[in-house]
N, C-alpha and C positions, 0 to 999 in steps of 0.2 A: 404272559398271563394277562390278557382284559380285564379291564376295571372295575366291571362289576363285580369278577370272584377277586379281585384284590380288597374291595369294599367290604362284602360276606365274609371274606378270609379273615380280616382284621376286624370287623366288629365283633364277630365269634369268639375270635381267639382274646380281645380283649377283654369282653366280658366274660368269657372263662374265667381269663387270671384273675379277674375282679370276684369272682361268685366266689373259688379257689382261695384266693384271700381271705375274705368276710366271711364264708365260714370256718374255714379252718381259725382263723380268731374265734369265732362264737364256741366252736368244739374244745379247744385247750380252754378260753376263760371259765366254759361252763364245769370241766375234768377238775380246773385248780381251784373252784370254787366250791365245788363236793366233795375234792379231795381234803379240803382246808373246813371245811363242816365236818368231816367224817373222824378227822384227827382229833378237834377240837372236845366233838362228843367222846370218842375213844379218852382226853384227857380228863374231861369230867368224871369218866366210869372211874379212871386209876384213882383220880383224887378221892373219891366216894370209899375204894377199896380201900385206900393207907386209912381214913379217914375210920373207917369201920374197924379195923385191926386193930390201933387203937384204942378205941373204946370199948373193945371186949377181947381182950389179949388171952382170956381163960375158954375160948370157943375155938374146940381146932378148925384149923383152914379150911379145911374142905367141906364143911357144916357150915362153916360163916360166911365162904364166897359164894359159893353151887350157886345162888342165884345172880352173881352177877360177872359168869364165866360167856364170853360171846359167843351168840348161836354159831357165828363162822373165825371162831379165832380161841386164847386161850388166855390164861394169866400162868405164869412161871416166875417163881423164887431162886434168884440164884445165889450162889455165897462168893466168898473171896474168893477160892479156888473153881470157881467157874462149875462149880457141877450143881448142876440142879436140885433145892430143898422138896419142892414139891408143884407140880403143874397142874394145872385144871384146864380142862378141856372138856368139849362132847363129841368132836372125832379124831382120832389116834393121827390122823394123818398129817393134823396140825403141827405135831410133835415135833418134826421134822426140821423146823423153823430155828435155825443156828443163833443161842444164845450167849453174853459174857457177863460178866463182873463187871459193872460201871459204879463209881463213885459218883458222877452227874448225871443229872436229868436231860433227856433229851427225847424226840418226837418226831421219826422218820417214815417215808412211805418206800420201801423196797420193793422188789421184784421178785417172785418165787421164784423158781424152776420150769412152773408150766407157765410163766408169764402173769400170774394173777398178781394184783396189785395190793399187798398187806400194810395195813397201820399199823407200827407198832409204837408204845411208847415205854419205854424205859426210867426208872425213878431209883433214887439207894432208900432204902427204910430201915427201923432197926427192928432186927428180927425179935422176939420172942425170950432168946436166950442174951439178949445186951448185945449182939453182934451186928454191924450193918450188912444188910444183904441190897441185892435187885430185882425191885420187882417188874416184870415185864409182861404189858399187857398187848398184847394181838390182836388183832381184827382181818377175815380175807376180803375184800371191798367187794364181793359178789354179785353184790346187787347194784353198784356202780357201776360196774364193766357192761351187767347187762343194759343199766341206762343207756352207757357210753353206745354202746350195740347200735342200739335202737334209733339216740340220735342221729349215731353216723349215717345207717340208711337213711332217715328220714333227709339230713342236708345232703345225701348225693342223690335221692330224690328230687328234693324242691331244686338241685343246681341243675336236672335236666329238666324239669318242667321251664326254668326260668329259663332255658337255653334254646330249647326248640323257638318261642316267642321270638328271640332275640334274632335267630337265623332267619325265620321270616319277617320281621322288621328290617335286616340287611337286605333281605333279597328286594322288598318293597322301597326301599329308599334307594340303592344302587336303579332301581328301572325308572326312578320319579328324578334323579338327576342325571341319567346318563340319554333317556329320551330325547333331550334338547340336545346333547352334544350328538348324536349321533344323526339325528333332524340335521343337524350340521353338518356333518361329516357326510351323509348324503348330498348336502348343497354344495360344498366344495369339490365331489364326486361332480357331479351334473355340470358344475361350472368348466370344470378340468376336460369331461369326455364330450359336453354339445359345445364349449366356449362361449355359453351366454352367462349372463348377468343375475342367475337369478340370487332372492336375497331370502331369509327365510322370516316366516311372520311373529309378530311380535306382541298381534293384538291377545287381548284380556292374561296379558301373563303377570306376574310378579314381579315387582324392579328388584332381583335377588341379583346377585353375581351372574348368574346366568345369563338373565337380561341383557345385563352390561357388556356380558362376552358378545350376544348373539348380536344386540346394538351394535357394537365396535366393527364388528364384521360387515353388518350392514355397512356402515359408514366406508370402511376399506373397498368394500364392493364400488361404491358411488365415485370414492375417490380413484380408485385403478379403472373402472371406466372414463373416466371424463381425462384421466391423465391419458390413458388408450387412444382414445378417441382424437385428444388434444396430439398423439405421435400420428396416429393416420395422418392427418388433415398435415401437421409439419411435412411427412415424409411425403403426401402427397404434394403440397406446393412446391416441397423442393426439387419434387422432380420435375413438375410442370414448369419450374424458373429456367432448371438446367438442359430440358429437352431443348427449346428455343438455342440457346448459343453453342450447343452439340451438334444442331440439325443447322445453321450456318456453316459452321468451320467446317464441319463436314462436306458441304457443299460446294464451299471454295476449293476445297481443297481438290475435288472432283475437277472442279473448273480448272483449277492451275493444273492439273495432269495432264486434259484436253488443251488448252488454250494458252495455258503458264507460258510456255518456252515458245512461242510464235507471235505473241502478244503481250508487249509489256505493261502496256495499261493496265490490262486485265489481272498480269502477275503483282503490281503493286496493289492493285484494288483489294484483291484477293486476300494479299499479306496482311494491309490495313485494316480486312475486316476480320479476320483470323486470332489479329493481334489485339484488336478492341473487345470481341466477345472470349480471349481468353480472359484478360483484365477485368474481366462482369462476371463470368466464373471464377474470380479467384477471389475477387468481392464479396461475392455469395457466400461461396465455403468460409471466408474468414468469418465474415458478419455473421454464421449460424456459429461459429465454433466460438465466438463472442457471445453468444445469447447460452451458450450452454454453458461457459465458464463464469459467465456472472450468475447463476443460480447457486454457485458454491460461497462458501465464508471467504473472506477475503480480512486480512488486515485493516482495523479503522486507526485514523489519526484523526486529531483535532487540526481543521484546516480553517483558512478564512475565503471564505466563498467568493467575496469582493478581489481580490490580487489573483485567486484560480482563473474569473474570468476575464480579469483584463489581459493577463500573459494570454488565454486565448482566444481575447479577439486581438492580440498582436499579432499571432501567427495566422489569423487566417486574412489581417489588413496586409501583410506583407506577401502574404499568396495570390490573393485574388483581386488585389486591389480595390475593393469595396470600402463604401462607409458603413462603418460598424462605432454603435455610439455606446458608450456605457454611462448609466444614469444609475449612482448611488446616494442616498442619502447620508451613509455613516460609511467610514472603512473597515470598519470591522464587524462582519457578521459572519461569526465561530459558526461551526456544524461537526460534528466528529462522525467522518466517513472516514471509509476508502478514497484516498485524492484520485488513482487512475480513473475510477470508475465514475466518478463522479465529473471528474474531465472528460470523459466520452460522451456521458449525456449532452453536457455543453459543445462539443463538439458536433455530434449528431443534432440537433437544434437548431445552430447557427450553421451547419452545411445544409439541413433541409429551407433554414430560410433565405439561404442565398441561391438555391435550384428554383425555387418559385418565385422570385421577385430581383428584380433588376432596379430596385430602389433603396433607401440606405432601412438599416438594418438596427434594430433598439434591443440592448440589453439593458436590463435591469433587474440590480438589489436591493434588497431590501430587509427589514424585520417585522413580523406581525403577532407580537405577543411571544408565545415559545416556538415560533414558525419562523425560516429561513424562507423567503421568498422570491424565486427568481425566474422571471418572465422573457422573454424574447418573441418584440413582435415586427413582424413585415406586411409592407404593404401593396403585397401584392394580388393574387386571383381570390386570395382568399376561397373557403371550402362551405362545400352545402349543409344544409342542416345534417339532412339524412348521412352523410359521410362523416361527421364529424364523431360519430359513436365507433367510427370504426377503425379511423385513423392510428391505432395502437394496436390493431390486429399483424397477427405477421401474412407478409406476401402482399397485402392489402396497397392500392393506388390511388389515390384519387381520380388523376387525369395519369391512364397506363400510357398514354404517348408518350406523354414530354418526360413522365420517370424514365422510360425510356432510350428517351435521347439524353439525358443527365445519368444516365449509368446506373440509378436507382433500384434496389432490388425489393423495396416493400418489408425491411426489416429494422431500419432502423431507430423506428418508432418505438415499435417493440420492444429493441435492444435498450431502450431510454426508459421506458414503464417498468421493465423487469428492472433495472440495477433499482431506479427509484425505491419502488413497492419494496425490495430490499433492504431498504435503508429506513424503512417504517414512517415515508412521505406519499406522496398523489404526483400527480402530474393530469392536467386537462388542457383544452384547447377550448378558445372562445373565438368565432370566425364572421365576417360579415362578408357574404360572396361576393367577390367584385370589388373588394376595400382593400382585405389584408387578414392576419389572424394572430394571434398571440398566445403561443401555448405558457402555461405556467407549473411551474414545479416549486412543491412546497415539503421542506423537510425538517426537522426538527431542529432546533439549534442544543449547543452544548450547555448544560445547567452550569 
């Protein structure tokens, strides 16, 4: 079922119940509100009769009442024994109407036969001869029922006048909110069967819910583009890394089938360089499968940044034999990360500044207000202006030579910016070409 005859469906059917309700209350209050005036005057007339009895007990009954016997009903006297002293009526038909001997007064609305709705009221009096009888007086509500008639048409009337409105008020507000969503569902269509981008417009509308939807969507669009766009360009560099050391090994590998076994130069050459650009592919594929696992959550600790990178510039002074200095001011500046992730960065830092310079090597920590501050600078080629906005892109080189010949695949910048930016810090670079450069990384410390 579509939404729109589910909207028509349920506003119809709820405003039935609702009209169905509210008058069928108005119908009964008004029945028990006539019916409770009609009894009431019926009890006036009885009281009026004993009242008149009474005071002239020398008038027989049916000379003293005749005037005040109801046009649609009757009075009847009954005795102890239940049989009738004398009835008054003006149609015999009344007669009909099953009476007893009551010693209390009471005032009921019963049911005929053919369904017509009679007052009657019953009283005990003392008859004439010192005896107590009952008198009971009748009414057929005639003229009520035809009230009743007439109302009813009239509310199953007014309940379909008031209903036809109401289905076309469903019809007109189901096409006034389902227009945008289907405005929509068209654009998702188009998006899905041409693969473009389109977004749907927004201008002179109402900030309703709608809005809000068709806005969010936009915004979805912009972001699965640019996220799109951002996998192209990945899956394009990465193939452009790995073509280069496939179309090598390949090549050697040519070579050593021709030349391998007649030439051993050529066979270690070969091996050597087979075995170097497999080691750059393997490089690669990890370093990508590092950038996509640090986009996930990861476990934070409270660590101390200061002792993080002294152990590693230990292990890269015992690797590489470089000076590498560390310049703290305090030993303890907290930050609550992830420790691996955060050891990668510094790793990646201090191995890019020991591929560009061949001179000693400056860590430093620090604190600057609620900021952990840690800088790492070399003084080496230092990087151009124009390069330095770029430096954190993935695949991205400075000098593609010498990454080159240092095994570099242009990611690991990247890999440094994303855990950062994770960790709700910066990371930039300050460079003067020909000097040296000092990138810095700044992260929140622990309150």
């Amino acid at each position: 079922m579509k939404l729109r005859t589910k909207i028509q469906l349920f506003s119809s059917i709820f405003i039935l119940i609702l009209i169905i309700l509210v008058n069928t209350s108005i119908y009964l209050l008004f029945y028990k509100v006539s019916v409770n005036g009609e009894v009431e005057q019926l009890q006036e007339r009885t009281a009026t009769i004993v009242s008149t009895l009474n005071e002239h007990p020398e008038i027989p009954v049916k000379d003293l009442l005749d005037a005040y016997v109801p046009a649609e009903g009757m009075i009847r006297f009954i005795d102890k024994d239940g049989e009738p002293l004398n009835e008054l009526t003006r149609r015999n038909k009344y007669r009909s109407l099953p009476g007893e001997f009551s010693a209390k007064g009471k005032q009921e609305v019963i049911k005929s036969e053919t369904g017509e709705d009679i007052a009657v009221i019953t009283q005990p009096i003392i008859w004439q001869d010192g005896n107590i009888v009952t008198i009971q007086v009748s009414n057929h509500l005639l003229e009520l029922q035809k009230t009743m008639r007439v109302l009813l048409y009239a509310v199953i009337i007014a309940s379909i006048i008031i209903l036809i409105p109401t289905v076309i008020a469903g019809s007109v507000l189901s096409v006034f909110l389902l227009k945008p969503i289907n405005k929509l569902i068209q654009t998702m269509k188009e998006n899905k069967t041409l693969g473009n981008w389109k977004k749907t417009e927004l201008d002179g509308r109402s900030k309703d819910e709608l809005y809000q939807m068709e806005a969010t969507f936009n915004e979805m669009i912009d972001h699965l583009k640019d996220n799109f766009q951002k996998q192209e360009q990945f899956v394009s560099n990465a193939s452009h890394e790995l073509k280069t050391p496939i179309a090598i090994v390949k090549s050697y590998a040519q070579l050593l089938e021709r030349r391998g076994l007649e030439r051993p130069e050529v066979f270690h050459e070969a091996v050597g360089a087979i075995d170097s650009e497999a080691d750059r592919m393997q490089k690669l594929v990890e370093q990508m499968l590092l950038l996509a696992k640090n986009q996930s959550e990861e476990d934070h600790t409270t660590i101390n940044l200061v002792n993080l990178c002294r152990k590693s510039i230990s292990t890269f002074t015992g690797a590489y034999d470089r000076a590498i200095t560390l310049i703290n001011e305090q030993e303890n500046v907290m930050i609550y990360a992830n420790e691996e992730q955060i050891r990668q960065v510094v790793y990646i830092l201090i191995s890019n500044a020991l591929k560009y310079s061949d001179d000693e090597i400056r860590v430093s920590v620090g604190q600057d207000g609620h900021q952990a501050i840690l800088e790492i600078e070399d003084f080496g080629q230092g990087i151009r202006p124009d390069d330095q906005a770029k430096v954190f892109e993935r695949f991205y080189r400075v000098d593609k030579a010498r990454s080159r010949e240092t095994g570099g695949t242009g990611l690991g910048l990247s890999i440094a910016k994303t855990i950062v930016e994770a960790h709700e810090g910066t990371i930039s670079v300050s460079s003067t070409y020909g000097e040296g450069s000092i990138f810095t990384v700044k992260l929140p410390i622990e309150e």
